[in-house]
C-alpha positions as CSV (number, residue, x, y, z in Angstrom):
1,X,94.3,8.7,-67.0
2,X,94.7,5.8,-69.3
3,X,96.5,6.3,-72.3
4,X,93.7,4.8,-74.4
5,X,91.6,8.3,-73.4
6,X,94.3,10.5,-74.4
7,X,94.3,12.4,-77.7
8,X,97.6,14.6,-78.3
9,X,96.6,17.4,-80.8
10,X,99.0,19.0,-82.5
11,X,97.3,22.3,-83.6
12,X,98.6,24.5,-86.3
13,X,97.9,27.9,-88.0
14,X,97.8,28.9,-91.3
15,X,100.8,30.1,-93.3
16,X,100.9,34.1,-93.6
17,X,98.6,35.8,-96.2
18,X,98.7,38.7,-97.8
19,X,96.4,40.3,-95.5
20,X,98.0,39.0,-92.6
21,X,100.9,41.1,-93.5
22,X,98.8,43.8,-94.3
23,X,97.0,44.1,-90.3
24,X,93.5,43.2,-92.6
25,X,90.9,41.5,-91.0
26,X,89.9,38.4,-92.7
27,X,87.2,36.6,-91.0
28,X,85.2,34.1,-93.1
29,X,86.8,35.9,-96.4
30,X,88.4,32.9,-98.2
31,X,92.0,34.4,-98.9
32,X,95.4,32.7,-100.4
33,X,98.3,32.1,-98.7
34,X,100.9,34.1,-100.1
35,X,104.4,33.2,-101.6
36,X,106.0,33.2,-98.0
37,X,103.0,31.8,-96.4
38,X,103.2,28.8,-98.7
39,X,107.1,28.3,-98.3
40,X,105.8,28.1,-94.8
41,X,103.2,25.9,-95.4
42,X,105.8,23.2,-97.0
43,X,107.9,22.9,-94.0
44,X,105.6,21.3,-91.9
45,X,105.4,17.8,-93.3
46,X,109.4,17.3,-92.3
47,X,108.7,19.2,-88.8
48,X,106.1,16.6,-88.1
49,X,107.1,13.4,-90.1
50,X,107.8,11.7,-86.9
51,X,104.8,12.8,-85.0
52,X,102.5,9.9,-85.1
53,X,99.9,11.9,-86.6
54,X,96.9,9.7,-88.2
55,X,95.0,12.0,-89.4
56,X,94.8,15.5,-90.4
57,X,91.4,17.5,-90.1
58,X,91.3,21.6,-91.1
59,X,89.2,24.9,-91.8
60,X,88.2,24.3,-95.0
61,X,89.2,28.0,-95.6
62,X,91.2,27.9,-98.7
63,X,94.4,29.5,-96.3
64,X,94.1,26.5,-93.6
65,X,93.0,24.1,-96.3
66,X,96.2,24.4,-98.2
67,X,98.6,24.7,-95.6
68,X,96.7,21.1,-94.3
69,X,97.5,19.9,-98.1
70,X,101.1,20.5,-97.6
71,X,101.3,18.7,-94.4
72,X,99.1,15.7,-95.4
73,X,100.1,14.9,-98.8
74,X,103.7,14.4,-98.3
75,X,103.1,12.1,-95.6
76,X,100.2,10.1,-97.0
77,X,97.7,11.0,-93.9
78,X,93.8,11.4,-94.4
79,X,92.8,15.5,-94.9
80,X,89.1,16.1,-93.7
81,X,87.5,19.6,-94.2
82,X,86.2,20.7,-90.6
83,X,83.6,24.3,-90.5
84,X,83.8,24.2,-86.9
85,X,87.5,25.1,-87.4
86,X,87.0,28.6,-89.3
87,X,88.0,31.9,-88.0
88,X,85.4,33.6,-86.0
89,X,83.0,35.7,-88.6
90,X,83.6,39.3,-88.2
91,X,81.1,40.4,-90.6
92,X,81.0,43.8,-92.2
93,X,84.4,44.4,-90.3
94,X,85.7,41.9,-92.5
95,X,88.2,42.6,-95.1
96,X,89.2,46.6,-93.2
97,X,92.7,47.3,-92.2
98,X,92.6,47.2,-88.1
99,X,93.7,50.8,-88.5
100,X,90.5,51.7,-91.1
101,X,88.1,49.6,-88.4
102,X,89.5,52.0,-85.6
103,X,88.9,55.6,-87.4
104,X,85.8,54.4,-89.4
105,X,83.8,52.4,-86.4
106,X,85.3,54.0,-83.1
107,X,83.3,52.3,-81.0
108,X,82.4,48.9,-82.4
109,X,86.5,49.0,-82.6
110,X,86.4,49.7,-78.9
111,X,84.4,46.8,-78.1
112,X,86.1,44.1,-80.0
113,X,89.9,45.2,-78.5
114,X,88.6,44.8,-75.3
115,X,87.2,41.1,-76.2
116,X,83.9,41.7,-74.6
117,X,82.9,38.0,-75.1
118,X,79.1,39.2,-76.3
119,X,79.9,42.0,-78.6
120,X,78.7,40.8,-82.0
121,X,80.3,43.0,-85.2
122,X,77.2,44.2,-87.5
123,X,76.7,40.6,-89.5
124,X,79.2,37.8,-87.4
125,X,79.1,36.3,-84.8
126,X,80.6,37.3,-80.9
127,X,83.5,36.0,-79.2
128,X,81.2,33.6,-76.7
129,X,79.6,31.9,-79.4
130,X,83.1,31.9,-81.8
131,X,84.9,30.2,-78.7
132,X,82.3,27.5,-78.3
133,X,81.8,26.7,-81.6
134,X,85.5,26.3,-82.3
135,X,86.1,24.2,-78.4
136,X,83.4,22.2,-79.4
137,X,84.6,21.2,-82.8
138,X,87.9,20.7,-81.6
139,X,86.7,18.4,-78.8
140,X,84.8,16.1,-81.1
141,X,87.3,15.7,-83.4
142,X,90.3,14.7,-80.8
143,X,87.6,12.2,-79.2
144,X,87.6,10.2,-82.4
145,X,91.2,9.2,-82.0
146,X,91.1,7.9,-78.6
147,X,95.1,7.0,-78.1
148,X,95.8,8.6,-80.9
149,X,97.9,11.5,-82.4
150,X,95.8,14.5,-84.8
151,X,96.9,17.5,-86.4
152,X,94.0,20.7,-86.3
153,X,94.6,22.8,-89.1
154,X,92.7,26.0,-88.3
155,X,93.2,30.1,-87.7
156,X,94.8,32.8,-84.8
157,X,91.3,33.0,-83.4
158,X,90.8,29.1,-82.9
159,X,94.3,28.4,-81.3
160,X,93.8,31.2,-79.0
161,X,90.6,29.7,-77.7
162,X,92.2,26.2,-76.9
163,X,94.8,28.1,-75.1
164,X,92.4,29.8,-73.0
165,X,90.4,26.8,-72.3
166,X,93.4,24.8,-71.5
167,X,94.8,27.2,-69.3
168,X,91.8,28.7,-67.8
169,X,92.3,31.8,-69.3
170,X,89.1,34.3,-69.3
171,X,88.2,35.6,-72.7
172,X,88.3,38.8,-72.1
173,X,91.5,38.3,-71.0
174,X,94.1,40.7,-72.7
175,X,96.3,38.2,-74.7
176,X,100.3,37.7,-73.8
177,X,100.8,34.3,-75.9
178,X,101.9,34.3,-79.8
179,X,99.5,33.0,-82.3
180,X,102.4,32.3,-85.1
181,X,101.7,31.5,-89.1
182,X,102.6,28.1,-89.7
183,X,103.0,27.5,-85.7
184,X,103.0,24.1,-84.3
185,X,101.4,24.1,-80.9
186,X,100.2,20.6,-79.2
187,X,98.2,20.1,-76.6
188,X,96.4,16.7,-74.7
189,X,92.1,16.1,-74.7
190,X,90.9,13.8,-72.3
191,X,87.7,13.6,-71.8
192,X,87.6,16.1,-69.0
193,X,89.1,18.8,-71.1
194,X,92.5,20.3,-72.8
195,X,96.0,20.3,-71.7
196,X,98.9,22.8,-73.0
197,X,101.8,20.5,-73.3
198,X,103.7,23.1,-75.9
199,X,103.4,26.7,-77.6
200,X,104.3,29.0,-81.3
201,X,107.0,25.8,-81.9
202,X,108.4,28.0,-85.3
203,X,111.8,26.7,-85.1
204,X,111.1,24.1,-88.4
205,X,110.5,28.0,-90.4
206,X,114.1,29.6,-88.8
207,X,116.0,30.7,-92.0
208,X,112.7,30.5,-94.3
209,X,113.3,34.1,-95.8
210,X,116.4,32.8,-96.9
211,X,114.4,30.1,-99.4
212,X,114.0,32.6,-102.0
213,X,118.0,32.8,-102.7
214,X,118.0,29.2,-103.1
């Protein structure tokens, strides 16, 4: 494959939010990073300065569009706001503790744990049409930079569905990888699909819950 075709992607999540710590569904709801999500958030700029990246493209939820400012801004790269990137839409589910979801709705819980790729919560959208939407978004935006280096910005939900595609992973496959806060995971994109190259790279946040003693 000529290395004019070749797109590395360097694909990151979010830093932590308060209801990441809290097992709370977040969907579409636009939520902050918290304190330790945004010390997180500030460590990627230095953990990537020597990546080549030219441009930086995210969710334009406000928890991936503020963890994309603190990786941009400090090294000068072009931020572009990207729906195709958002976290799959879970609907009335949205904004429950994964323990409420499971005694309140028993079986639309059911569904969803098994990833049953057509199940659709009451108001979202299903895993199928989640996973497409994000592949597809992904793929158009690493085919711009033919040659060149880009950073996704985006959510657990996204980064496991360019794992699965790149490895040929079934979606309703049960999960064994880590989807990380503030991960850095990189992959290839050809024009004949993804590549994993690397996975959950955290070692640029070891020591972070030591920042606040500083």
């Amino acid at each position: 494959m000529p290395q004019q075709q070749l797109t590395r992607i360097v694909a990151i999540r979010h830093g932590e939010t308060a209801w990441n710590a809290e097992a709370r569904l977040q969907g579409h709801r636009d939520i902050p990073l918290n304190a330790l999500g945004l010390r997180q958030a500030a460590r990627l700029a230095e953990a990537l300065r020597d990546e080549g990246l030219e441009q930086v493209y995210a969710s334009d939820l406000r928890r991936a569009w503020v963890t994309a400012q603190a990786l941009a801004a400090p090294l000068g790269l072009p931020l572009r706001a990207e729906t195709g990137l958002r976290e799959r839409c879970f609907g009335e589910l949205e904004g429950h503790s994964y323990r409420e979801i499971d005694e309140r709705w028993p079986d639309l819980a059911a569904r969803w744990r098994s990833r049953e790729p057509g199940f659709t919560p009451p108001g979202g959208e299903s895993l199928e049409t989640f996973s497409a939407r994000c592949i597809e978004a992904a793929g158009r935006l690493a085919a711009a930079h033919p040659g060149g280096t880009v950073a996704l910005v985006c959510h657990g939900g996204v980064l496991d569905s360019l794992y699965r595609v790149a490895t040929h992973v079934p979606l309703d496959a049960p999960r064994s990888w880590l989807l990380g806060n503030a991960s850095i995971n990189r992959l290839l994109y050809t024009p004949q699909g993804f590549t994993l190259v690397g996975w959950n790279d955290a070692a640029h946040l070891d020591g972070i819950a030591l920042d606040e003693l500083g």
